[in-house]
N, C-alpha and C positions, 0 to 999 in steps of 0.2 A: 576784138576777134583774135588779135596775137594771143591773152591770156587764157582766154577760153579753147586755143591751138595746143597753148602750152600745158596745160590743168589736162585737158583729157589727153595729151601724151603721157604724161607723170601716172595719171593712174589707168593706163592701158598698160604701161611698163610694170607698176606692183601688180596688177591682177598677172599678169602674165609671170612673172619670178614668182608668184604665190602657187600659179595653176603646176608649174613645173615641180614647187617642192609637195605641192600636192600628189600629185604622180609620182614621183617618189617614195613617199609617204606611204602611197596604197602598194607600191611596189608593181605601178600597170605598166610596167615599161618592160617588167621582166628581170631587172636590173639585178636581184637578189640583194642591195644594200639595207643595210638595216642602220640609221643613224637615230640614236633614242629617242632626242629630242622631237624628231622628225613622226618617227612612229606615236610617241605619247601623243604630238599635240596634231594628229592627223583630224579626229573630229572639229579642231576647231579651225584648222586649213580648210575645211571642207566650208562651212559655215561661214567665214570671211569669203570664201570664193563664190557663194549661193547670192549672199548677200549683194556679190559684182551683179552677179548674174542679173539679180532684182534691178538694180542701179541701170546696166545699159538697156532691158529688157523696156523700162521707163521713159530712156531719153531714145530708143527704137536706131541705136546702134550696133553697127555690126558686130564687137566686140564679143557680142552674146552668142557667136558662133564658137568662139573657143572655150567656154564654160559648157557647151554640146559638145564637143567633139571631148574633152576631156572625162565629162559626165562619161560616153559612150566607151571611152578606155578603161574605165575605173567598172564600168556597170557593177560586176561582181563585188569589189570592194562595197562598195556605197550599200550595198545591201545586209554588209555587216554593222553599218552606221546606224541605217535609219528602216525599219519596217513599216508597212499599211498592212493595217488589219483586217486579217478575212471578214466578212460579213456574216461568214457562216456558224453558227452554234453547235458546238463540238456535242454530240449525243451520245457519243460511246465510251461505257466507262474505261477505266484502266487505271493502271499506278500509278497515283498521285503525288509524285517527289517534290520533296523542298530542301533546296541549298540555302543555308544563313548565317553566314559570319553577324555572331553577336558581340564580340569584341569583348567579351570577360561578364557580362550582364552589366555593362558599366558600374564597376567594380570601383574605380577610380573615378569617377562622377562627372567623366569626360561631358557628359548631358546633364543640362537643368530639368531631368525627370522624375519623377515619382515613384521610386518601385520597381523599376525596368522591365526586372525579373517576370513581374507580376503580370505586366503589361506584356512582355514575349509572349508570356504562358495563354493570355484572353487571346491574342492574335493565332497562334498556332489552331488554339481551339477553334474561332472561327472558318479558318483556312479549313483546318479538316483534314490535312494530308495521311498518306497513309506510312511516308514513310520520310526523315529528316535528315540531314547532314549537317552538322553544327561546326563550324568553324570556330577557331577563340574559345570554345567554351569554356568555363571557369565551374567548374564540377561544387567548389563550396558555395556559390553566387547563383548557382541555376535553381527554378524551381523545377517542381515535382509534375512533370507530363505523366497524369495517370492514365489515360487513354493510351499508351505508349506500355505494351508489358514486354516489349524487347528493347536493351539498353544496353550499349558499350560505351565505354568514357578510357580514352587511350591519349596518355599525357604525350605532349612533344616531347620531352627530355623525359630522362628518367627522375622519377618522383617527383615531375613537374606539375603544378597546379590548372594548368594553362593545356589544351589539348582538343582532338576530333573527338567528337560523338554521334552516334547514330543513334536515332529509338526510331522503333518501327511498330507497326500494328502488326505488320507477319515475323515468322521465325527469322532470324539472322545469327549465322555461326561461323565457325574458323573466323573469325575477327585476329587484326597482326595490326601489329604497327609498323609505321612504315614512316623511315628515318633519312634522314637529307645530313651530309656531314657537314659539321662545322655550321650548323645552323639549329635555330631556335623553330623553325617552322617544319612541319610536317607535313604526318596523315595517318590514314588508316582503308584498309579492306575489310570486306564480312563479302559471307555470303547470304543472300537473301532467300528465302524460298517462298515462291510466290508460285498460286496455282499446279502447283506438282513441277514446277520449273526451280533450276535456280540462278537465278540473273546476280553479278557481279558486282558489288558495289565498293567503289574508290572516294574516298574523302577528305582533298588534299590542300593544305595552303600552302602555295608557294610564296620563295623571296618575296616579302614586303619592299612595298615600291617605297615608303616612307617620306611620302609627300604631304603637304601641307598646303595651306591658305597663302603661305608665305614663301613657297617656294613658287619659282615664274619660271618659264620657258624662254622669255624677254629679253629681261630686265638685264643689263651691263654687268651689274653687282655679282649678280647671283649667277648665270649663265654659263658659265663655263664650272665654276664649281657642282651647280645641281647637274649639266650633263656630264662630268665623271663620275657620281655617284650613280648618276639612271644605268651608263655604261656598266659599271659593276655590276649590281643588279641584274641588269638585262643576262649578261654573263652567266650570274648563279643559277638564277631563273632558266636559262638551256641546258647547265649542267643539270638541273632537278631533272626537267623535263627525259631530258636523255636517260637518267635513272630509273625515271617511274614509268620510262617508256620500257627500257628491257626489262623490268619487272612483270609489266600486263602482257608482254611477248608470251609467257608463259601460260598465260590465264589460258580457261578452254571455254569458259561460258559468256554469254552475252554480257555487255559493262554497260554500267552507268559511273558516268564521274561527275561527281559533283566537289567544283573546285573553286578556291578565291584566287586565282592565277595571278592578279596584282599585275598585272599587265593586259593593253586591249587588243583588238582584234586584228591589229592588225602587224602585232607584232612577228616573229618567229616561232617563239614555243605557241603560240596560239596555233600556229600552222602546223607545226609537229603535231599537236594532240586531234587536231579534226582530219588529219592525210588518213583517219582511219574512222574517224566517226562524226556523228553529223550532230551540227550545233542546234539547241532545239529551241535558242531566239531568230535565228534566220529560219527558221523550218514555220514559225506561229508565233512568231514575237510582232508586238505591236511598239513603234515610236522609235526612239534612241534606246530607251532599254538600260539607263544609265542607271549601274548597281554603288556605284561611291558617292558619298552625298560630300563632293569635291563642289565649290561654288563657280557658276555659270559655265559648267565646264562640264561636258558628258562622258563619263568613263563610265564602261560598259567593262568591267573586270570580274565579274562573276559567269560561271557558265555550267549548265548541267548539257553535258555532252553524253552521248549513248550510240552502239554498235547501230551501224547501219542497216540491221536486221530491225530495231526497234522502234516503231511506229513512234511520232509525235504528235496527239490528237491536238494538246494545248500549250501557251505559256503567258506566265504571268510574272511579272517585273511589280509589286509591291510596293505603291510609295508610301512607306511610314518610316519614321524616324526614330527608333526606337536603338540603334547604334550606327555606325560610321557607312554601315552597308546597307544596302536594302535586299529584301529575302527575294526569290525568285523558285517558281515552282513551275514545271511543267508533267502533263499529263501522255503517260505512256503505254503503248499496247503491245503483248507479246502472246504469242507468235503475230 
């Protein structure tokens, strides 16, 4: 009985230091602290903490009251985690957008695939979108979207290889590049014109989080060096953000952004960019919604965000493996 006293003391004490950095994490305390580690590895606090939940919910301990009560503080968070899918069948059409960091068309053979190029190009075709936001693209490595007779291809660097693209099935003009100092990573704007309107569009990567299989959140080794790097990052990542925020200050038309943010949702610049427009995987996204093929580990770092005028009939989270991200489309209606 003493050990069985002592055992479910020990782990009433880690779920409890877990639920706390949990809360933290989602930031439901109000706190405003933003520590990296904290933020990156919120989805998987949440999931160790579920898992409690599971655990005393089994042996019909009280414990399960504190994984409710923190659930009921986080509500809003948790729903940038994890969505349930409507049941309902979206009937009304609209503008079919897709964001997709293709990573160069695996250029460098980061994937044991066939063609990549080739294989983007069947999938696009399937999809059907009417209109693309290309992250990474590698303009000598892309194939030929004929179905696509508008195209902008705008390097990060000057005479760089590597850069945003947009093709669209409608008109898009004033295309700009749009530059982040002291960095390899970008974007770009156009304007769209769609239906005698013209809706805004921003297609931007920010700071690369630059994580790997081998990087931990954990680990002794590594822990203290991977969170000064995330810290940096995080850093750039608010400067971007602050940039490309008084940049759209200016805009006068409706926006869509479509962005590889390299950061999740629950971060800061994630907040910055939705305090004015509405995320269109918490509006019709189904599951976790994980856009980085990161292993057992759900990072939700891509996001097509749009002016709070503009309706979200659909979205759709893409699982194929054809580069390091997975595509993400949502369907859109204006007025």
């Amino acid at each position: 009985m003493k050990n069985k006293s002592f055992l479910f003391k020990v782990a009433l004490a880690i779920n409890f230091i877990l639920l706390l950095l949990q809360l933290v994490a989602l930031d439901s305390m109000g706190l405003g602290l933003e520590i990296p580690m904290l933020t990156l590895g919120a989805p998987l606090l949440c999931l160790i903490n579920f898992i409690f939940f599971i655990f005393w919910v089994l042996r019909f301990k009280w414990p399960v009251l504190l994984f409710i009560i923190a659930f009921v503080l986080s509500f809003d968070s948790w729903q940038l985690f994890y969505q349930f899918k409507s049941n309902t069948i979206p009937t009304s059409k609209g503008l079919h957008v897709m964001s997709y960091n293709v990573r160069s068309f695996n250029r460098f053979k980061w994937l044991d695939v066939e063609d990549v190029p080739a294989a983007i190009a069947n999938f696009v075709s399937t999809i059907d979108p009417d209109v693309i936001c290309f992250q990474e693209y590698a303009k000598d490595n892309a194939p030929f979207f004929e179905k696509y007779p508008y195209q902008v291809f705008l390097p990060y660097v000057s005479n760089g290889r590597i850069g945003s693209c947009i093709i669209s099935k409608y008109p898009i003009m004033n295309s700009k590049k749009i530059t982040f100092k002291a960095s390899r990573n970008g974007g770009m704007q156009s304007d769209l014109v769609w239906k005698r309107d013209t809706l805004r569009l921003y297609n931007i990567h920010f700071e690369s989080l630059r994580i790997n299989s081998k990087d931990t959140l954990f680990s002794a080794e590594y822990s203290k060096k991977f969170n000064t790097k995330l810290q940096r990052v995080f850093d750039i990542q608010k400067k971007q953000v602050a940039q490309f925020e008084a940049l759209a200050s200016t805009n006068r038309f409706p926006d869509i952004l479509c962005t590889d943010l390299n950061n999740n949702a629950f971060s800061k610049s994630y907040k910055t960019l939705v305090s004015t427009r509405t995320d269109s995987f918490k509006e019709k996204g189904k599951g976790f919604g994980a856009t980085y093929q990161f292993p057992y580990f759900p990072l939700r770092i891509d996001y097509i965000l749009t002016a709070p005028n503009i309706k979200v009939i659909d979205f759709q989270t893409h699982d194929i493996a054809l580069s390091d991200h997975k595509p993400i489309t949502a369907l859109l209606q204006w007025p």
